[in-house]
C-alpha positions as CSV (number, residue, x, y, z in Angstrom):
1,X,21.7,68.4,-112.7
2,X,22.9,64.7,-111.3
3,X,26.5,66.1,-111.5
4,X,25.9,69.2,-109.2
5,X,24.0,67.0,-106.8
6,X,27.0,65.1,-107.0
7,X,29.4,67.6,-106.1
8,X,27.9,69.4,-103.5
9,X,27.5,65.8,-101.8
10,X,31.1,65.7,-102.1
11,X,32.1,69.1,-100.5
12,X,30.1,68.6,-98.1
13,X,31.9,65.2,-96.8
14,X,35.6,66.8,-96.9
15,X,34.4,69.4,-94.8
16,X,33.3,66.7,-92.0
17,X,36.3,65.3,-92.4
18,X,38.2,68.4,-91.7
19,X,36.3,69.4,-88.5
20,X,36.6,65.5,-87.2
21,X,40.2,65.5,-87.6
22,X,40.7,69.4,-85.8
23,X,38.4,68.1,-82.7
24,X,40.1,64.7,-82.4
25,X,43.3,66.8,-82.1
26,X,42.1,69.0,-79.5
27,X,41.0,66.1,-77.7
28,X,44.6,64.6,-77.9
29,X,46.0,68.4,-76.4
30,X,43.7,68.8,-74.0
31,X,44.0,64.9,-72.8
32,X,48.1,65.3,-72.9
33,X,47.6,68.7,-70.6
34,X,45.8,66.6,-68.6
35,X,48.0,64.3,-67.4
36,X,51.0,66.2,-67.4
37,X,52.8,66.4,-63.7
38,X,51.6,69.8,-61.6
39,X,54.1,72.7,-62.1
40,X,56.1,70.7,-65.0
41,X,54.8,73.4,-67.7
42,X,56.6,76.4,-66.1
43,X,59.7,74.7,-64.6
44,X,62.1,74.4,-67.6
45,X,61.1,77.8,-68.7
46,X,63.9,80.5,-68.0
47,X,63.2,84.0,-67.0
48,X,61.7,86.5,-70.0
49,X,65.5,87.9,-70.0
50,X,67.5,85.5,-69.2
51,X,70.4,83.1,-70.9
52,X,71.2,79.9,-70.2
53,X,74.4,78.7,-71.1
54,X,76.4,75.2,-70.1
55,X,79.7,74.9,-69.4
56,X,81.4,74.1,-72.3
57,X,79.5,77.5,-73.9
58,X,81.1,79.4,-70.4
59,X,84.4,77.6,-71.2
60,X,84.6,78.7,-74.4
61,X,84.0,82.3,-74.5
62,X,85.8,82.4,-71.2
63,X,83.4,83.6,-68.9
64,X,84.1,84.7,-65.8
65,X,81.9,86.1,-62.3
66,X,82.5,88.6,-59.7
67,X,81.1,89.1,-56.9
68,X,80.0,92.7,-56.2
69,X,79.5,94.4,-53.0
70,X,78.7,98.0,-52.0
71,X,82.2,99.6,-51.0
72,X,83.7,103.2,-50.7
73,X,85.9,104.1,-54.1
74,X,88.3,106.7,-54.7
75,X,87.4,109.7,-56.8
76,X,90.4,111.2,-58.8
77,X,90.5,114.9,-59.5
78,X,92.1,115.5,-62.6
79,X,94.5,118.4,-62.6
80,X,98.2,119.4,-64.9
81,X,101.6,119.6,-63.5
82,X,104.8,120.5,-64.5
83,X,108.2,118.5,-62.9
84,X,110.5,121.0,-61.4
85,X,114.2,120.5,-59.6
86,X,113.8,120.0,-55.8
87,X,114.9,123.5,-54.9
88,X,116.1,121.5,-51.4
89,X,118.7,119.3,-53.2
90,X,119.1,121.7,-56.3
91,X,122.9,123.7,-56.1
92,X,123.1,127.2,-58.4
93,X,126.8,127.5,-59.2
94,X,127.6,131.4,-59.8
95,X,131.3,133.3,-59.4
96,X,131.1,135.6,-56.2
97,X,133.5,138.2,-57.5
98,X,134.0,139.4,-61.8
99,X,135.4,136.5,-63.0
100,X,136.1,134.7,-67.1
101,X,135.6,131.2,-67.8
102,X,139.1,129.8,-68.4
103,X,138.2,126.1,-68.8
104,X,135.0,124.0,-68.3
105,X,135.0,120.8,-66.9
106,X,131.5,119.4,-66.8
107,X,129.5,119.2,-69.4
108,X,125.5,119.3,-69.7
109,X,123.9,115.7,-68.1
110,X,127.0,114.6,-66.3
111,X,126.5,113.4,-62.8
112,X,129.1,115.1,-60.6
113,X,130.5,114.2,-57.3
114,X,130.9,116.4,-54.5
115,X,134.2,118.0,-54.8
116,X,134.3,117.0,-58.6
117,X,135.3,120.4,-60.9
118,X,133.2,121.9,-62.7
119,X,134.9,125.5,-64.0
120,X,137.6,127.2,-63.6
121,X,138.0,131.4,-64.1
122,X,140.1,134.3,-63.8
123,X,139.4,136.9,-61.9
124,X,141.6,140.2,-61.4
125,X,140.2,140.9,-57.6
126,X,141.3,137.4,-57.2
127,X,144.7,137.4,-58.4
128,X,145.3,140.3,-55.7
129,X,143.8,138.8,-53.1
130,X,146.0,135.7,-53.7
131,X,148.9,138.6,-53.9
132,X,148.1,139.8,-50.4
133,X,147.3,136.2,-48.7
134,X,150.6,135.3,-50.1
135,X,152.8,138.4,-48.7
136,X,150.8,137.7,-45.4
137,X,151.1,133.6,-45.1
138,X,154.9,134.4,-45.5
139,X,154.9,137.2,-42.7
140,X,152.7,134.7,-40.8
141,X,155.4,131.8,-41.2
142,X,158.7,133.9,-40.8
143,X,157.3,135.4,-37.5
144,X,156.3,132.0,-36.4
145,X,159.9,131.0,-36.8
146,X,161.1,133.7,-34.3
147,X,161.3,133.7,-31.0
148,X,158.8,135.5,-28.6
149,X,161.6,137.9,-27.4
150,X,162.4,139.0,-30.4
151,X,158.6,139.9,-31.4
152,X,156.5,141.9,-29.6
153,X,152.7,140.2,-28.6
154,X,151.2,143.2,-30.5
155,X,153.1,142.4,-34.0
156,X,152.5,138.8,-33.3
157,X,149.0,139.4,-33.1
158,X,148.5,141.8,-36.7
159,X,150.7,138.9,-38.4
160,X,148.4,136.3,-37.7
161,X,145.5,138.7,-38.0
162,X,146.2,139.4,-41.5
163,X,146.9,135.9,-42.9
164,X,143.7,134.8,-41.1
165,X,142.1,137.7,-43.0
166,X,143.8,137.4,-46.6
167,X,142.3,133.2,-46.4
168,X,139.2,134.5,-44.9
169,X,138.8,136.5,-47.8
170,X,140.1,133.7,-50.5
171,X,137.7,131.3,-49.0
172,X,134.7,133.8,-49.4
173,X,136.1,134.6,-53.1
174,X,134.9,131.0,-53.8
175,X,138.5,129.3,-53.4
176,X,138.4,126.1,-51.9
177,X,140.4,125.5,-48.6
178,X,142.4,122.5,-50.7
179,X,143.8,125.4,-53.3
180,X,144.4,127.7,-50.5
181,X,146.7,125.1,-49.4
182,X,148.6,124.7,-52.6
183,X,148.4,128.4,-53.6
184,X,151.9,128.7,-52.7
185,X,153.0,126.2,-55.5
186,X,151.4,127.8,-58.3
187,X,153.1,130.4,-61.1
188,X,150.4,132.6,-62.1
189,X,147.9,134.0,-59.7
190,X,144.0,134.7,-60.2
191,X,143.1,131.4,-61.5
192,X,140.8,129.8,-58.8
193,X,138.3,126.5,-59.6
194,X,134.7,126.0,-58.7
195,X,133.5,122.5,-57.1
196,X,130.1,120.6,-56.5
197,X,129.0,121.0,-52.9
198,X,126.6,118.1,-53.8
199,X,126.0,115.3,-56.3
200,X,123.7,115.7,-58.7
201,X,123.2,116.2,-62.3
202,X,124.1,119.1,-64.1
203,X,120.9,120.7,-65.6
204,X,122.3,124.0,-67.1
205,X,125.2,125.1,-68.3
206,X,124.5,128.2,-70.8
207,X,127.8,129.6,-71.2
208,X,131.0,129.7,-73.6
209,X,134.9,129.9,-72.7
210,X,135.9,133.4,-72.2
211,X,132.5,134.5,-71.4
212,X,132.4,137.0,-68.5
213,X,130.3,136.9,-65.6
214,X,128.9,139.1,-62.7
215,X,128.5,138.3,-59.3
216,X,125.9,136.2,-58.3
217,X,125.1,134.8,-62.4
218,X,124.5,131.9,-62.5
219,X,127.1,129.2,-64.6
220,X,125.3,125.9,-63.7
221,X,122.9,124.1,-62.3
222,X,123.3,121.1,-60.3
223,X,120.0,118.8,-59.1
224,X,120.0,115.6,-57.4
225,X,116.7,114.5,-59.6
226,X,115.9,111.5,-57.0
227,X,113.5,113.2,-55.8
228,X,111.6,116.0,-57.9
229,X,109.1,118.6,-57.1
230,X,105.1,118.6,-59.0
231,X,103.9,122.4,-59.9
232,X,100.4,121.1,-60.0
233,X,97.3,124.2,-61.2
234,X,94.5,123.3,-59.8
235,X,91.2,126.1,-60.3
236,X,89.9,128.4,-58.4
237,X,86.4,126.7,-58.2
238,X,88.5,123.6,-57.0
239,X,86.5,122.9,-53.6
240,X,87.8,119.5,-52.3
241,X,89.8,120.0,-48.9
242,X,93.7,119.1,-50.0
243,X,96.6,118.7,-47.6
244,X,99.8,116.9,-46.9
245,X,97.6,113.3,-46.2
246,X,95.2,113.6,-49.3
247,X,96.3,110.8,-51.8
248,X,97.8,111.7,-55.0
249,X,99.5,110.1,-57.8
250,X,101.1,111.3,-60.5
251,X,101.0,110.1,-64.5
252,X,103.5,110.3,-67.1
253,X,103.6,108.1,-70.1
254,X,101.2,105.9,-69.2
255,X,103.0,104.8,-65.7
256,X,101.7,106.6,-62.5
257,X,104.3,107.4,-59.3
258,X,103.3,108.1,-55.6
259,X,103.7,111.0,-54.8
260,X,102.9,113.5,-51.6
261,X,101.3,116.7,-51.3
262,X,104.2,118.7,-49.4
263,X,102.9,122.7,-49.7
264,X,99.7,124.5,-51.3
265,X,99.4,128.3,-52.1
266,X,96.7,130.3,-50.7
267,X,97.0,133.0,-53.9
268,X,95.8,132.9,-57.4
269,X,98.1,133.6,-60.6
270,X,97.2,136.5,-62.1
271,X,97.5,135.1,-65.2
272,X,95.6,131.9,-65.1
273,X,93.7,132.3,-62.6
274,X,94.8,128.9,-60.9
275,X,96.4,128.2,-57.6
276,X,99.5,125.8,-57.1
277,X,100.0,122.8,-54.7
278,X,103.6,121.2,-54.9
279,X,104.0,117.9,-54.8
280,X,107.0,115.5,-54.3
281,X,108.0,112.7,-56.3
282,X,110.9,109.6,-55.7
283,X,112.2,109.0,-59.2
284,X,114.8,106.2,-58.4
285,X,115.5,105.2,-61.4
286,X,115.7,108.4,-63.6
287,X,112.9,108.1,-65.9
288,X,111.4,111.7,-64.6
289,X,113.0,115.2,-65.6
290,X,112.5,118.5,-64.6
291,X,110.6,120.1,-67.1
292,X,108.1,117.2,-68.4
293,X,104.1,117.8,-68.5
294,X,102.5,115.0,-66.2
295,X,98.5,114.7,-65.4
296,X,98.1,114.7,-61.0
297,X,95.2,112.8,-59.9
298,X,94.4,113.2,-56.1
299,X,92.3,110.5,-54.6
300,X,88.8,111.5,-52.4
301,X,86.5,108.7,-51.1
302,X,82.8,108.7,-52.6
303,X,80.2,110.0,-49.9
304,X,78.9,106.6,-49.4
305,X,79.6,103.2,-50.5
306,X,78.8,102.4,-54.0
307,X,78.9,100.0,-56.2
308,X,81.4,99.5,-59.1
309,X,82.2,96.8,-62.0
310,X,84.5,96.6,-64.5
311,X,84.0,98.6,-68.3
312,X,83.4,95.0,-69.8
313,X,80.6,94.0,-67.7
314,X,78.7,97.3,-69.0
315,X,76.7,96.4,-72.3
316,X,74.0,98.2,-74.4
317,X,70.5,96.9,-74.3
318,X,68.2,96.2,-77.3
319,X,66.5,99.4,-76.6
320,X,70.0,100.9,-75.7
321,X,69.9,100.9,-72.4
322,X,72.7,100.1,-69.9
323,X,72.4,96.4,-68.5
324,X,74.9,94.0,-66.5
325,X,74.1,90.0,-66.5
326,X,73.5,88.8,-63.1
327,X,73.3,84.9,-62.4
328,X,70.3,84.1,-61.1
329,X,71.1,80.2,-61.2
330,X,73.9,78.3,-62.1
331,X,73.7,78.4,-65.7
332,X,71.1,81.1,-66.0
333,X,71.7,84.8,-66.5
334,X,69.2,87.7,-66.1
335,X,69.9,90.9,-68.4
336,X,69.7,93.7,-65.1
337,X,69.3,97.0,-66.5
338,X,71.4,99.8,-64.5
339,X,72.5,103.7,-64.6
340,X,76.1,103.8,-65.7
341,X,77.6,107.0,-63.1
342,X,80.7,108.0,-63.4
343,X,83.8,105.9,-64.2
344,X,86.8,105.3,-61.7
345,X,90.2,104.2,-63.6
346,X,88.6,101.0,-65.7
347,X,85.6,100.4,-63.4
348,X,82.1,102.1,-63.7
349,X,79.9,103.0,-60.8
350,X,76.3,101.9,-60.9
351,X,73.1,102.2,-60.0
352,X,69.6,100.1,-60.1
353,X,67.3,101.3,-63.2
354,X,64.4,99.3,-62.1
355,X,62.9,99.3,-58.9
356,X,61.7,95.9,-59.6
357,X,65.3,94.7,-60.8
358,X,68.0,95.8,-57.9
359,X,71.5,94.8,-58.0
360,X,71.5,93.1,-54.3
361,X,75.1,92.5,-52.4
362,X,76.5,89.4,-52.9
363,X,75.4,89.5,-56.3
364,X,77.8,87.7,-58.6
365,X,77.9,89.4,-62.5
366,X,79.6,88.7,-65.5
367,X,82.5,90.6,-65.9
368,X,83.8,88.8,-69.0
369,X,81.9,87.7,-71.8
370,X,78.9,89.9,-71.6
371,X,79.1,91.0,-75.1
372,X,78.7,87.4,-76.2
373,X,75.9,86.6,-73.4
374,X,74.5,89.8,-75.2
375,X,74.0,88.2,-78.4
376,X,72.4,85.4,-77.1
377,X,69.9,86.9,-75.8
378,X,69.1,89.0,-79.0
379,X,69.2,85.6,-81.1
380,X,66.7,84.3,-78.1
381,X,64.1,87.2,-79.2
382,X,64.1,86.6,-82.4
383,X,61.3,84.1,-83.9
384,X,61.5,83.4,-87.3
385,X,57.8,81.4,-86.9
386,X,56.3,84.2,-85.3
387,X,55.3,82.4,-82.4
């Protein structure tokens, strides 16, 4: 009986104890509250979304700010083109009369000069044409020798007539005036070579030696490729106003040209149901062809000014949301969350998501380093005390 007495007595002083010790403690809190300075509790405490990093922590993920400010961007619309041969600087060598290929001189790819040979032919309407400028330059030349008493004014005339006539026709044969001139020397007649009128490149040349061809077929093709023309299909539900001062750049293997919208059809394919808009291209140092697949991209200005930031700035909130880091103070960011819109080469345009959190002008966001001012903020949430 003494030893229950005993240990009841006991209990009954740790508990006293206890609840001395817990008040004494309060009264330490509440005394320390007390005399701590006005407004001192909530001034080192950042905002609920915030980071605060120093400058060695900035240094070393290599942070960097930009300032952002409402502007008008330029939209690209997307459409496919196809290089062709500037038609204006583009030469189509054909034979004007039946005519063989005797010889070739230019070859596929070779840059030719004006004047330079390209093929020479036989032609059996030639050779006789050479036959009867020949009889008639001689006429021309004897009669010339005589004097006018000898001659009447009406044979003098027909003489001169006819040669005129026989190199009229020579010249419109395809012979050039320099072998008219030295016609005379040669042995065998009908033989007769084709020129470049321009430089260029030679594009095509689908054709063997001794191969015949018809007035008019074409032998080569010659292009100066310094300057190229852009097919570019654009579809019929294709509503933005396009014409010769709209922007527009071309893309071909990762490198875009300027380029210029020069003519626009007003009629649909048939076939694909698109309508065309040629473009022109400077390609000064030959890395275009006729022929290649490029992407156009024609440049509009948004309605009104809008703000943009770079893909890097854009990360994924805990509860996946879009959000951008804006510095409230030097040192401190505050996760902003935002609607990502649509996305202009490697920047994004965006918009406020809160109504309470808008992204004001002058603003200055991170632009580099986000991903990292990201994870600090997720390791910030996390309390493993559950406090």
């Amino acid at each position: 009986m003494n030893k229950r007495i005993f240990s009841y007595a006991a209990g009954l002083l740790l508990i006293s104890l206890r609840v001395d010790a817990g008040l004494s403690a309060d009264q330490d809190h509440n005394h320390t509250e007390q005399h701590r300075p006005a407004g001192a509790a909530h001034a080192a405490q950042p905002h609920a979304q915030s980071v605060l990093l120093n400058q060695a922590q900035q240094a070393k993920i290599n942070l960097k700010l930009e300032t952002i400010q409402p502007a008008y961007e330029r939209m690209p619309l997307y459409a496919p083109g196809e290089l062709k041969a500037n038609s204006y600087t583009s030469y189509v060598v054909t034979p004007r009369i039946d005519s063989v290929i005797e010889r070739r001189h230019a070859v596929l790819g070779q840059i030719v000069e004006p004047g330079d040979k390209l093929v020479t032919l036989f032609s059996q309407d030639m050779a006789q044409a050479q036959a009867d400028y020949l009889i008639a330059a001689s006429q021309w030349q004897r009669f010339a020798k005589l004097t006018d008493t000898s001659l009447s004014e009406n044979q003098q005339v027909e003489a001169k007539a006819r040669f005129k006539a026989t190199q009229g026709k020579l010249f419109a044969m395809g012979m050039s005036p320099s072998d008219v001139s030295q016609l005379q020397e040669t042995q065998s007649l009908g033989i007769y070579t084709l020129t470049a009128k321009r430089g260029g490149i030679v594009l095509a040349d689908n054709f063997a030696q001794g191969q015949r061809f018809e007035p008019s077929e074409a032998i080569m093709k010659l292009a100066d490729e310094s300057s190229l023309w852009v097919e570019v299909r654009l579809a019929a539900t294709q509503q933005s106003p396009i014409d010769t001062s709209t922007p527009v750049e071309i893309e071909h293997n990762l490198r875009r040209y300027p380029a210029k919208v020069i003519q626009q059809g007003h009629t649909l394919d048939p076939l694909t149901r698109t309508r065309v808009v040629r473009l022109e291209v400077d390609n000064p140092d030959d890395t275009l062809h006729a022929g290649m697949f490029v992407s156009a991209y024609f440049m509009f200005n948004t309605a009104k000014a809008v703000i943009a930031v770079p893909e890097s700035a854009l990360v994924r909130g805990a509860d996946g949301q879009w959000q951008i880091f804006v510095e409230h103070e030097a040192g401190e960011f505050i996760a902003t969350p935002v609607l990502r819109n649509k996305q202009i080469g490697d920047r994004v345009i965006i918009e406020s998501a809160l109504s309470s959190q808008m992204i004001e002008s002058g603003a200055r966001v991170v632009v580099e380093g986000a991903f990292f001012v990201a994870s600090e903020l997720a390791k910030s949430g996390f309390d493993p005390h559950n406090h």
